[in-house]
N, C-alpha and C positions, 0 to 999 in steps of 0.2 A: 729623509734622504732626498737631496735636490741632482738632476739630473740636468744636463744643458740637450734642450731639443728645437734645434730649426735657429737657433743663435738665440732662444729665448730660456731664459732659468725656469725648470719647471720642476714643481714637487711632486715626489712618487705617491698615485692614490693608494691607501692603503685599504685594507676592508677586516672587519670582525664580525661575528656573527652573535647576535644575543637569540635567547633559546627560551621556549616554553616549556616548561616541565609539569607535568602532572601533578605531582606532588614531588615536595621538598625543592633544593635547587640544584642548578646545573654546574656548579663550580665543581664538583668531581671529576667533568666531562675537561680534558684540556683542548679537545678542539672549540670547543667556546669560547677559550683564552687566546687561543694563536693567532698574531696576527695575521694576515693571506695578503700578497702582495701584488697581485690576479683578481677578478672576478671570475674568472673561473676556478683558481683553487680554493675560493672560499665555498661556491656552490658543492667541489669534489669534500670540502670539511664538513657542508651541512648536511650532504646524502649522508656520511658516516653517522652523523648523530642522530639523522631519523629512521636508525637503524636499532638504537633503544627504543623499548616498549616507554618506555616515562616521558621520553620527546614529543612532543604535541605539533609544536611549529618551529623554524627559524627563521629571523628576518637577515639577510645580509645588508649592512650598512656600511657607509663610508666612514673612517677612523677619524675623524675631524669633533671640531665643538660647534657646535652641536653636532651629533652624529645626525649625516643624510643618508633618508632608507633608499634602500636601492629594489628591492624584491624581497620576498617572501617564500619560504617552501615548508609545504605541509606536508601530512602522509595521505 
């Protein structure tokens, strides 16, 4: 989604979150699929999932190719 800001075309950052899991994997978990269109709603998705016992870490990154890390949160 392109936004025009200050007379220049600029693209919405986006953010998703990949997740560590203890065992097995995190794709049951849908806040690890949504995308956050915030850096702050994506930190409010990762506190929810390091509220599973199975959740070890999450990194928030930037939705791009290559995805850029942005932070980190652990328990």
């Amino acid at each position: 989604m392109a936004t025009l800001l200050a007379g220049a075309l600029r693209e919405e950052e986006m953010f998703k979150l990949v997740v560590t899991v203890r065992r097995g994997t995190a794709s049951s978990f849908g806040a690890a699929w949504t995308p956050y269109g915030t850096l702050e709603a994506a930190r409010l998705g990762a506190t929810a999932l390091l509220r599973n016992e199975r959740v070890q870490r999450v990194a928030i990154v930037r939705d791009e190719v290559p995805p850029a890390f942005v932070e980190w949160l652990e328990r």
